[in-house]
C-alpha positions as CSV (number, residue, x, y, z in Angstrom):
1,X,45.0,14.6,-37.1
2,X,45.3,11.8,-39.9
3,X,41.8,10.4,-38.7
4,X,40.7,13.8,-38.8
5,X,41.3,14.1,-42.5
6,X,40.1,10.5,-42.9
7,X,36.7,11.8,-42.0
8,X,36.4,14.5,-44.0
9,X,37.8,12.5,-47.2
10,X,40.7,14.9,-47.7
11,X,43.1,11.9,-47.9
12,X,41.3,11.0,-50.9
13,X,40.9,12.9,-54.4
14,X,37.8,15.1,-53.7
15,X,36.4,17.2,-56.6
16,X,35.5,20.1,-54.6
17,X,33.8,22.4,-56.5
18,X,31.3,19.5,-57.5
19,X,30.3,18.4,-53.7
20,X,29.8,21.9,-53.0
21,X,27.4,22.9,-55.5
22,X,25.3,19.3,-55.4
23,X,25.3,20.1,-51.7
24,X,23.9,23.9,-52.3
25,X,21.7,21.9,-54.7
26,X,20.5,19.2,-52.2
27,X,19.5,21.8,-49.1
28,X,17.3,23.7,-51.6
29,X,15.4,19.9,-52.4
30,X,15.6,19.2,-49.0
31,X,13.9,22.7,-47.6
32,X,10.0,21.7,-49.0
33,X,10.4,18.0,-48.0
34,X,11.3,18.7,-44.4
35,X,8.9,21.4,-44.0
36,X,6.0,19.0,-45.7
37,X,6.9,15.9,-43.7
38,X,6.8,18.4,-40.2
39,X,3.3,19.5,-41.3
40,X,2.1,15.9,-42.0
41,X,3.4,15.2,-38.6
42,X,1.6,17.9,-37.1
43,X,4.6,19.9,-35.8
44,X,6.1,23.2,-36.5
45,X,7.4,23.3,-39.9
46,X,11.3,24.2,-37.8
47,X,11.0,20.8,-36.3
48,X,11.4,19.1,-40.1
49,X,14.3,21.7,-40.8
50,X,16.2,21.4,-37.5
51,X,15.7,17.4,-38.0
52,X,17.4,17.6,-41.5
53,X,20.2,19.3,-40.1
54,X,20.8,17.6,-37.7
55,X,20.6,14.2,-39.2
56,X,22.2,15.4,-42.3
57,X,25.1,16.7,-40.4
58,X,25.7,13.7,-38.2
59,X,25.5,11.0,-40.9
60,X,27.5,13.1,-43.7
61,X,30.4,13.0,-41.2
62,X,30.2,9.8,-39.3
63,X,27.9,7.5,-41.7
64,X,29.0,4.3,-43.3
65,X,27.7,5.6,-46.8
66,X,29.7,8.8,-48.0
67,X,27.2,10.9,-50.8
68,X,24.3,9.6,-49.0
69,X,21.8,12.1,-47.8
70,X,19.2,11.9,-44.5
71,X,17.0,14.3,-43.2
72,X,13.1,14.2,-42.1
73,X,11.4,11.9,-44.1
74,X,7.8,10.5,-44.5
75,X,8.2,7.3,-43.2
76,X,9.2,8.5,-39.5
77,X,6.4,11.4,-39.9
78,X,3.5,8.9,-40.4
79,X,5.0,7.1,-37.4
80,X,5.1,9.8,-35.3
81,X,1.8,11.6,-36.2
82,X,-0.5,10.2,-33.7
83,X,1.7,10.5,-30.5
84,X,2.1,14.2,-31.9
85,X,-1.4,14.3,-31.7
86,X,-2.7,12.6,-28.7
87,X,0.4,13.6,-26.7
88,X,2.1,16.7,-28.0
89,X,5.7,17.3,-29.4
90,X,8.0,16.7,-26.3
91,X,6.7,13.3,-26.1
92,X,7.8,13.2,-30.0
93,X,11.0,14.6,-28.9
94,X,11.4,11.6,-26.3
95,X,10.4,9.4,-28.8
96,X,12.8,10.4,-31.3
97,X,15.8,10.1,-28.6
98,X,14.4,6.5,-28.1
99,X,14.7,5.3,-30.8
100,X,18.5,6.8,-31.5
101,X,19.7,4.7,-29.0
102,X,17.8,1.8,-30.1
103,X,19.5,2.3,-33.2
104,X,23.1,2.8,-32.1
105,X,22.5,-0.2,-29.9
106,X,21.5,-2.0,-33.4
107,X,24.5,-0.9,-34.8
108,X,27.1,-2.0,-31.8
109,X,25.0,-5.4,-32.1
110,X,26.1,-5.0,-35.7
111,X,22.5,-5.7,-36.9
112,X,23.1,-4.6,-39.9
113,X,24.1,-7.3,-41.6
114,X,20.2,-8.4,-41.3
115,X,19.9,-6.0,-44.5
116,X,21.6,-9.2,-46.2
117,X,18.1,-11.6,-46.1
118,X,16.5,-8.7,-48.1
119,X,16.5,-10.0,-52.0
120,X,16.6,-8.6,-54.7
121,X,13.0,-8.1,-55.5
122,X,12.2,-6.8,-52.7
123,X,14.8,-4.1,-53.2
124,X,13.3,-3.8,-56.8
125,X,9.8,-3.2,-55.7
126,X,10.7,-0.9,-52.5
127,X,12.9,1.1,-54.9
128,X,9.9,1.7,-57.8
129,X,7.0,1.8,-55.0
130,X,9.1,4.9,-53.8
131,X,10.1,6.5,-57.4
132,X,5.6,6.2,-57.2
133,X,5.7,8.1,-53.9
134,X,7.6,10.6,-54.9
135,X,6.3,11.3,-58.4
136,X,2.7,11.1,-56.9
137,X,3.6,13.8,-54.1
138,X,4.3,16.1,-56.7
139,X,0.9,16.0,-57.9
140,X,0.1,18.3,-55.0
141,X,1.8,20.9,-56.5
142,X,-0.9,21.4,-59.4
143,X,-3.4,21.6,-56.4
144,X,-5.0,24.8,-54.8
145,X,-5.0,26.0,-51.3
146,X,-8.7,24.4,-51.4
147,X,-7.7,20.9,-52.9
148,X,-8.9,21.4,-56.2
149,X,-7.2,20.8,-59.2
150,X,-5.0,24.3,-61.3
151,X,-6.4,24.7,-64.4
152,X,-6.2,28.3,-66.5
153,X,-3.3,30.0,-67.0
154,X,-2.0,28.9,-63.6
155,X,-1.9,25.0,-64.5
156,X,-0.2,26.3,-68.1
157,X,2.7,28.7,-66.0
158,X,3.3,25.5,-63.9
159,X,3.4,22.7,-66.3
160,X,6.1,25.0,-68.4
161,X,7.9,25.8,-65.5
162,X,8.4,22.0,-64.0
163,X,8.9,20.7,-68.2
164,X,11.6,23.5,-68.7
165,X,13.2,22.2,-65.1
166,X,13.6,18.8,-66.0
167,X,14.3,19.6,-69.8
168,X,18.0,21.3,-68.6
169,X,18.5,18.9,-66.2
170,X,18.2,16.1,-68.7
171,X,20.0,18.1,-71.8
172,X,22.5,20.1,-70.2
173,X,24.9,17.0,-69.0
174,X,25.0,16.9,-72.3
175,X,26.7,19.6,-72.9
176,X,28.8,20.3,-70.0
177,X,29.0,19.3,-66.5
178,X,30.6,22.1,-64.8
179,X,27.6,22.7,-63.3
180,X,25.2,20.5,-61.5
181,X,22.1,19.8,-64.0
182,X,19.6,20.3,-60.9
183,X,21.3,23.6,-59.8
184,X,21.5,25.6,-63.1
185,X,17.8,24.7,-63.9
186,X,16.3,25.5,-60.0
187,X,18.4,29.2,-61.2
188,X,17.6,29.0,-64.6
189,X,13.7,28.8,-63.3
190,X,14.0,31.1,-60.4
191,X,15.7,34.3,-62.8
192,X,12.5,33.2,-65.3
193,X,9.8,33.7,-62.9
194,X,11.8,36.8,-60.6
195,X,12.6,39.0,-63.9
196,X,10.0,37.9,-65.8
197,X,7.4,38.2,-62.6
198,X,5.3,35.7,-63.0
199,X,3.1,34.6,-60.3
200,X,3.3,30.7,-59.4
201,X,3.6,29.0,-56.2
202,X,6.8,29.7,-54.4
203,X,8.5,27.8,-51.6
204,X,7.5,30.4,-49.0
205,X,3.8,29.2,-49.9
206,X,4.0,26.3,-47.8
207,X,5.4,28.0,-44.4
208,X,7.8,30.1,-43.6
209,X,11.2,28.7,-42.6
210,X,12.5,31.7,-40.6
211,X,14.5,30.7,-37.7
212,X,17.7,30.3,-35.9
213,X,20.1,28.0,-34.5
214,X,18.5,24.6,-32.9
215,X,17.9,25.4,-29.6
216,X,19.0,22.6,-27.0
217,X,16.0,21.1,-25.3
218,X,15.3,18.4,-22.7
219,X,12.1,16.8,-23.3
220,X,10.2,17.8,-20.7
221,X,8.6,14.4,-20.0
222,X,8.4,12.8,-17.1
223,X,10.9,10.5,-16.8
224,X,8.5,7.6,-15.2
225,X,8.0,4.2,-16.7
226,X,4.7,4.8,-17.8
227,X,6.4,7.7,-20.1
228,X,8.7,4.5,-20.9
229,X,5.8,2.3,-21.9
230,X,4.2,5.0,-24.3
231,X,7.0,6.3,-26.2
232,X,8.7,2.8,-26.6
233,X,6.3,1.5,-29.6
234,X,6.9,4.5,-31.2
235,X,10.1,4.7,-30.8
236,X,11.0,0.9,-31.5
237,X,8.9,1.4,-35.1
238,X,10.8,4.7,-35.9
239,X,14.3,2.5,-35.1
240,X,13.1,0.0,-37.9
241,X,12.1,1.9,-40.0
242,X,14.5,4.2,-40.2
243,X,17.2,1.3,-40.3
244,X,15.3,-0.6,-43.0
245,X,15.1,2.8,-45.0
246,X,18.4,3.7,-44.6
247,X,19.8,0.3,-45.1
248,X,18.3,-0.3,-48.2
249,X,19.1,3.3,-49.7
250,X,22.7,2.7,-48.4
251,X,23.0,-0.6,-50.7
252,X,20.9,1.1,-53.7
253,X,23.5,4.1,-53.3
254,X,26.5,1.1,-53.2
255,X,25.2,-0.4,-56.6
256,X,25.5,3.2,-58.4
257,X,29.0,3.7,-57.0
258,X,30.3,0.5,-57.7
259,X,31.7,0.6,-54.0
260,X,30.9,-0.6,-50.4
261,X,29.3,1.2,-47.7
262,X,28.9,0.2,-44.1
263,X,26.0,-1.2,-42.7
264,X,26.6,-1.2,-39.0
265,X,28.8,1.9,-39.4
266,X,25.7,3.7,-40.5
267,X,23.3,2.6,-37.5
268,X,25.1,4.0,-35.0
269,X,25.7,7.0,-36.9
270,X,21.8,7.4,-37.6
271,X,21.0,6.6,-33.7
272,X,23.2,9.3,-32.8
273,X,21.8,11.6,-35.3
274,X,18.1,11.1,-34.1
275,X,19.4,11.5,-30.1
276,X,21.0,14.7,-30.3
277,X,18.2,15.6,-33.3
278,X,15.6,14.8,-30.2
279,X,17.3,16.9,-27.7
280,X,17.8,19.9,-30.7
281,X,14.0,20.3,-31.2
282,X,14.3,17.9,-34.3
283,X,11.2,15.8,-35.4
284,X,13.9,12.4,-36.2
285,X,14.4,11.0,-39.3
286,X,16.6,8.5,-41.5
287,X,18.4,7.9,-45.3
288,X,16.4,10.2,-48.1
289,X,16.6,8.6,-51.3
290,X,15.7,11.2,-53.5
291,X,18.1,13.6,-52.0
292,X,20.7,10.8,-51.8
293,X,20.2,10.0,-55.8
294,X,20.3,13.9,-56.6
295,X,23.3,13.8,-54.5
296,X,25.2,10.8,-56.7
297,X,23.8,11.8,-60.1
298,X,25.6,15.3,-59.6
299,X,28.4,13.4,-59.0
300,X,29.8,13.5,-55.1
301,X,31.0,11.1,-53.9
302,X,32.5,12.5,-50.6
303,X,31.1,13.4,-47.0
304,X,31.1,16.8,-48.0
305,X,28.5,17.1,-50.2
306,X,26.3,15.7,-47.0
307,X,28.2,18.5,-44.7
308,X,27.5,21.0,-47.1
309,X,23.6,20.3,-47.9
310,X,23.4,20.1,-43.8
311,X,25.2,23.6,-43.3
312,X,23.6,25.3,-46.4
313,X,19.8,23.8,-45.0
314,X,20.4,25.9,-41.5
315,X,22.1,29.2,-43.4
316,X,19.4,29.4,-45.0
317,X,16.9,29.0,-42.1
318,X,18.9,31.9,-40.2
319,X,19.9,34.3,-43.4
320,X,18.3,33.4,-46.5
321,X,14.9,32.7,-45.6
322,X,13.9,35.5,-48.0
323,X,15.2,34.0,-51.0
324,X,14.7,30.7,-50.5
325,X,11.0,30.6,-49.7
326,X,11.3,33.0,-53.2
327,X,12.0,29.8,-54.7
328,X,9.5,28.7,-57.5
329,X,7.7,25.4,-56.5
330,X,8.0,24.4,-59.6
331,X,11.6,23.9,-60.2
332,X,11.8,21.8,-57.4
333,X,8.8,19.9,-58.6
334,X,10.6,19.2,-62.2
335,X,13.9,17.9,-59.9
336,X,12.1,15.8,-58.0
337,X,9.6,14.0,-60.9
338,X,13.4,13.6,-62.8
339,X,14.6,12.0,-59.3
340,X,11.3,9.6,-59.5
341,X,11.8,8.5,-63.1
342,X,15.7,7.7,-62.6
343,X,14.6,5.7,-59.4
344,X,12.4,3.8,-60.8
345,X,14.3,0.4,-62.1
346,X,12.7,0.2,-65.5
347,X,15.5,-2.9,-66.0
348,X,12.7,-4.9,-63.6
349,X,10.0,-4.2,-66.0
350,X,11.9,-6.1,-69.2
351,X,12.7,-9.0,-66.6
352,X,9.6,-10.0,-66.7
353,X,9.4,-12.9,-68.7
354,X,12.8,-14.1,-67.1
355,X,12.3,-13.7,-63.4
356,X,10.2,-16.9,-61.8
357,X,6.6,-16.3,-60.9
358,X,7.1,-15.7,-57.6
359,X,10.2,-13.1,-57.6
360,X,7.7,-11.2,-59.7
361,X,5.2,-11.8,-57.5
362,X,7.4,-10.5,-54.5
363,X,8.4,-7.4,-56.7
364,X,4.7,-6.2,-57.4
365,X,3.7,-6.5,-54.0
366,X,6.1,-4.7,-52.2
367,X,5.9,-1.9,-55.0
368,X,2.2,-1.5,-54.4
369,X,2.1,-1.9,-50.6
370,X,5.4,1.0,-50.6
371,X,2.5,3.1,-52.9
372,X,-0.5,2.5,-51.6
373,X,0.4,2.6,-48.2
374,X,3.3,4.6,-47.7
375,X,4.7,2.2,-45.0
376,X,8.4,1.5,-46.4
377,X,9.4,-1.1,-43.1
378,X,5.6,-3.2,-44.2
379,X,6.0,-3.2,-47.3
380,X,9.8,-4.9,-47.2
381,X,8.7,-7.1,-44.7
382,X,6.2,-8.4,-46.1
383,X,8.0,-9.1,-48.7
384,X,10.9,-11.0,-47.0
385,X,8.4,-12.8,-45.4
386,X,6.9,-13.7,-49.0
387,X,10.0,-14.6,-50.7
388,X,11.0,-16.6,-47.0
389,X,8.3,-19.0,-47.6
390,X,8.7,-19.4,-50.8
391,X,12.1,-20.3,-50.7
392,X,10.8,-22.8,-47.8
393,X,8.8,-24.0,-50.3
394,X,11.0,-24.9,-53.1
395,X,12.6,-26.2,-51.3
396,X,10.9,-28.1,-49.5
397,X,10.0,-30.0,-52.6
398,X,13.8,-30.9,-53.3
399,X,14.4,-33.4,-50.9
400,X,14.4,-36.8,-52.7
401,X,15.8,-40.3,-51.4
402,X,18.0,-42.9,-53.3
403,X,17.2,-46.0,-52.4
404,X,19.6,-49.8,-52.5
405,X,19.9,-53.0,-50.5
406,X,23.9,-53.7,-50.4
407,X,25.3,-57.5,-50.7
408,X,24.8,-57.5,-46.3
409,X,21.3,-56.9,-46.9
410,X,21.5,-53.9,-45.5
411,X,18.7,-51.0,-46.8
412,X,20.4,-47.7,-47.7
413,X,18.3,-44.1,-48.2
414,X,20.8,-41.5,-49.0
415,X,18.8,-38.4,-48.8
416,X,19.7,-35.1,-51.0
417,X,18.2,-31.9,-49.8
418,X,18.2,-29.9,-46.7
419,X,15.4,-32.0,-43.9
420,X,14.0,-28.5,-42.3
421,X,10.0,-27.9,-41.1
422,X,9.1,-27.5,-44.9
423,X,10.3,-31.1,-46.3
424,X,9.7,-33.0,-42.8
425,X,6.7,-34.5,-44.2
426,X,8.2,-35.4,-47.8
427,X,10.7,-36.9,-46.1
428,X,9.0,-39.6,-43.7
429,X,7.1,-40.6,-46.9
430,X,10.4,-41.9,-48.4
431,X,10.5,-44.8,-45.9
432,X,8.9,-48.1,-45.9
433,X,9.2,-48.8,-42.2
434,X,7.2,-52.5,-42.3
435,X,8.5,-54.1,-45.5
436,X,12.3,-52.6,-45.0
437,X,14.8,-55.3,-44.0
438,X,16.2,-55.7,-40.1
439,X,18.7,-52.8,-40.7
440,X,18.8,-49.8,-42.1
441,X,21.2,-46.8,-42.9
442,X,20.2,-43.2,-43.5
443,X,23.1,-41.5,-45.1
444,X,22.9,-37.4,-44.5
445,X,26.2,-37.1,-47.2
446,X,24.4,-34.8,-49.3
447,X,21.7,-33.6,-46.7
448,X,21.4,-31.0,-43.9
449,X,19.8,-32.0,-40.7
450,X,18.6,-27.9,-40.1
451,X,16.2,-27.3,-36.9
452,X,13.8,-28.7,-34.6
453,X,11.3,-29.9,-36.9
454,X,14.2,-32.3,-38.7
455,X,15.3,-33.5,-35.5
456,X,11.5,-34.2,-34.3
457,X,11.4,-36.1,-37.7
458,X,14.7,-38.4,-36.9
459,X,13.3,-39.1,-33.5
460,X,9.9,-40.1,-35.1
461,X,11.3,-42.3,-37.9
462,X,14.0,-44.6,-35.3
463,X,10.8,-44.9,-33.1
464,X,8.9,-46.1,-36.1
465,X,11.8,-48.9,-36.8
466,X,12.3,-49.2,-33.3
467,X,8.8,-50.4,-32.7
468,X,9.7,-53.0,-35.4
469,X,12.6,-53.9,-33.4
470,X,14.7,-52.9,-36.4
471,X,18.0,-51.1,-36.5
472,X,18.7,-47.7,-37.9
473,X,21.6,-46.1,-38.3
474,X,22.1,-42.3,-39.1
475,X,25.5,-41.8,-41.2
476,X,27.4,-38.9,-42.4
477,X,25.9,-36.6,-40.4
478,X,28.5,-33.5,-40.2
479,X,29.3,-31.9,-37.0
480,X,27.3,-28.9,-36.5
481,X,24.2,-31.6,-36.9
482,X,25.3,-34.1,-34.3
483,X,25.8,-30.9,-31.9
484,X,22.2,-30.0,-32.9
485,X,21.0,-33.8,-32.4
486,X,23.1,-34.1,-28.8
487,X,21.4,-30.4,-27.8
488,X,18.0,-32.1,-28.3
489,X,18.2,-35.1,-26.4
490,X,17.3,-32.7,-23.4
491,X,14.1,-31.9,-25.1
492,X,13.3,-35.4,-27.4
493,X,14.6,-38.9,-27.4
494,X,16.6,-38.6,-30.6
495,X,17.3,-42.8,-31.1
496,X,20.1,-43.2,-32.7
497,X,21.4,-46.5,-33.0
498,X,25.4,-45.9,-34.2
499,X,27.5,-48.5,-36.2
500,X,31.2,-48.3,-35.0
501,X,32.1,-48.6,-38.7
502,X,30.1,-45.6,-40.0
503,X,32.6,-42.4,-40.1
504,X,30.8,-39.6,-38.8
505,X,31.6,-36.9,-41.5
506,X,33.2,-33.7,-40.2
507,X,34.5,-30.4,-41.3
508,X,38.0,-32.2,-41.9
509,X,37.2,-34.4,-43.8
């Protein structure tokens, strides 16, 4: 019974009427988005629904990141768009099951900790290439049926509605917070345009999101390994990204709080989410950041905020239909463009001039690859692949060698750096193998003998004295590099000559 009330937060101080309203507040954001990100999929507009219920459910109660949001997003339905098309929606379904237990499978390998080689600028430029894609998908809204731009009385009803929306949600903390900001301005806006009957685009302009409960549903698939073989890619890029995504929206979320969620905790709770979302007619999906940050900014902190947005999402695909697709567009419209501009980390902006070149450099790419491309897992790694090699090349240029003959005669390079594949070739060029006396020592005190490549280069340099029948001898080498070293002499000659009076450093000393 205790864990029982663990999972639900009652053990701790919950402010209840707060995470009930932001989650009331949340399935009324999360009703367009889902029903949007099914249609770019190509599915039913009740596959996007049934998937944020699902996954909202799952993670709100067994997640690693309490307040944090997931439903359909757009990431997964860009993945999933051409299997919908060439292959239909129970192969989509298969996928989606796929890649759930990919997922938990991450999560029990306790992958998550891989979120830790993401720095910071990446997390700066996938945060603000987001705040882009959400502010730019609002632009829709100010669209026609035909694709043309509002303009008239209709652009002027529309641009008063969304500037009134995110005019109380900015003033009214203000004043009081007894009630969400978001809520009172999506009612505020709704009584305007129902008593005041305006016409403007309402929520039930999209599609209708009539239904009832998620029906349970074996993909009906065959279950062969060709099946295997086609739904695998999809699956395995859904898994990452929906990891990456919800990974990076779990730490983002952390840094608001002030307080720690769980990585791994969250993988396996986000696999399981997408298998039973897959067998519940669900179109799969991950972390939402927008709905996560409306989530925090209205101040829950607990799993029921998440339990509530999840249970309100399907009442009011069952009940409230009517009045929810009654809904002006435009409220939700100003919420969201107020979620884009507090998502956006204007702090990276004035850092500028203080950030070297290439964290800058990092930071502008990922945010215009996340824009322009809409592909969140590309765009962050691409980015930890940039900021990878540039680290490998800094410091590859650190590796320096301090050079003295001692009273014996004896040459001494004591190298400072780490020796990887970057500074191999800096490093042979510290040695002068011909006009260097009979014996030599290469002291590793302050250096890090680190892969292959390093141990490629000791076996090269002893041959190169070697060949000069000369002596070298490797000192203070600590012990996870002479394991490395006596692993490789499998695969290479490593010729090292030792001196029975060098101390071979170790973790103990």
């Amino acid at each position: 019974m205790k864990k029982i009330f663990n999972l639900f937060d009652f053990s701790q101080k919950v402010n209840y009427r707060t995470e009930v309203l932001s989650g009331i507040t949340v399935a009324m954001a999360l009703v367009p988005e889902a029903v949007a990100f099914a249609m770019i999929a190509g599915l039913a507009p009740l596959t996007g629904l049934y998937a944020a219920f699902m996954m909202g459910l799952i993670t709100s109660i067994f997640g690693g990141r309490p307040g944090m949001i997931s439903g359909a997003t757009g990431a997964i339905a860009v993945v999933i768009v051409s299997l919908a098309q060439s292959h239909g929606v129970e192969y989509v379904f298969a996928a989606v099951v796929l890649s759930g237990i990919i997922q938990v499978l991450a999560g029990i390998l306790r992958l998550g900790k891989l979120i830790r080689l993401v720095p910071h600028p990446v997390i700066f430029g996938f945060v603000n290439g987001l705040a882009i894609i959400i502010f730019m998908s609002q632009l829709d809204q100010f669209k026609d049926a035909s694709g043309h731009w509002l303009s008239g009385a209709q652009l002027y009803i529309l641009l008063g509605l969304v500037l009134l929306t995110m005019l109380i949600i900015w003033g009214l903390p203000k004043l009081t917070k007894v009630v969400p900001a978001s809520l009172a301005a999506i009612l505020v806006v709704f009584a305007i345009v129902v008593f005041g009957g305006i016409d403007t685009k309402t929520v039930g302009d999209m599609a209708s999101i009539e239904g009832g409960l998620p029906p349970f549903h074996i993909p009906q698939v065959p279950f062969t390994w060709d099946t295997l073989m086609l739904v695998l890619p999809y699956a395995a890029i859904m898994a990452g990204v929906g990891l990456i995504e919800s990974l990076l929206t779990l730490n983002i979320i952390d840094e608001i709080t002030e307080t720690r969620g769980r990585g791994n905790k969250e993988a396996v709770a986000q696999g399981a989410a997408n298998v039973l979302t897959g067998f519940f007619s669900g179109m799969g999906g991950c972390a939402m950041i927008g709905q996560s940050l409306i989530n925090v900014s209205n101040g829950a902190r607990a799993r029921l905020s998440g339990v509530v947005a999840a249970v309100g999402l399907l009442a009011f695909v069952m009940f409230g239909s009517g009045l929810i697709e009654a809904v002006p567009m435009a409220a939700l419209t100003g919420l969201m463009i107020m979620v884009s501009i507090g998502t956006f980390e204007w702090a990276s902006l004035r850092t500028f001039n203080r950030m070297p070149k290439s964290d800058i450099f990092v930071m502008v790419a990922v945010t215009l690859i996340t824009a322009l491309l809409h592909n969140l897992a590309l765009a962050v790694i691409i980015g930890v692949i940039i900021a990878a090699l540039v680290f490998a090349w800094d410091n590859a240029k650190r590796i320096r060698a301090r050079k003295h003959i001692d009273e014996a005669g004896v040459k001494h390079y004591e190298i400072y750096g780490p020796l990887f594949f970057g500074s191999v070739t800096a490093f042979n060029e510290k040695f002068d193998v011909l006009n260097d006396p009979d014996e030599v020592v290469i002291d590793f005190a302050e250096s890090r003998v680190v892969d292959m490549s390093a141990i490629e280069a000791l076996n090269k340099i002893t041959e190169r004295y070697s060949k000069v029948n000369k002596e070298v001898h490797l000192k203070h080498l600590s012990a996870d590099c002479r394991k490395l070293l006596n692993r490789a002499e499998a695969i290479i000659d490593v010729n090292v000559m030792e001196d029975p009076t060098y101390k071979v450093l170790t973790d103990e000393l």
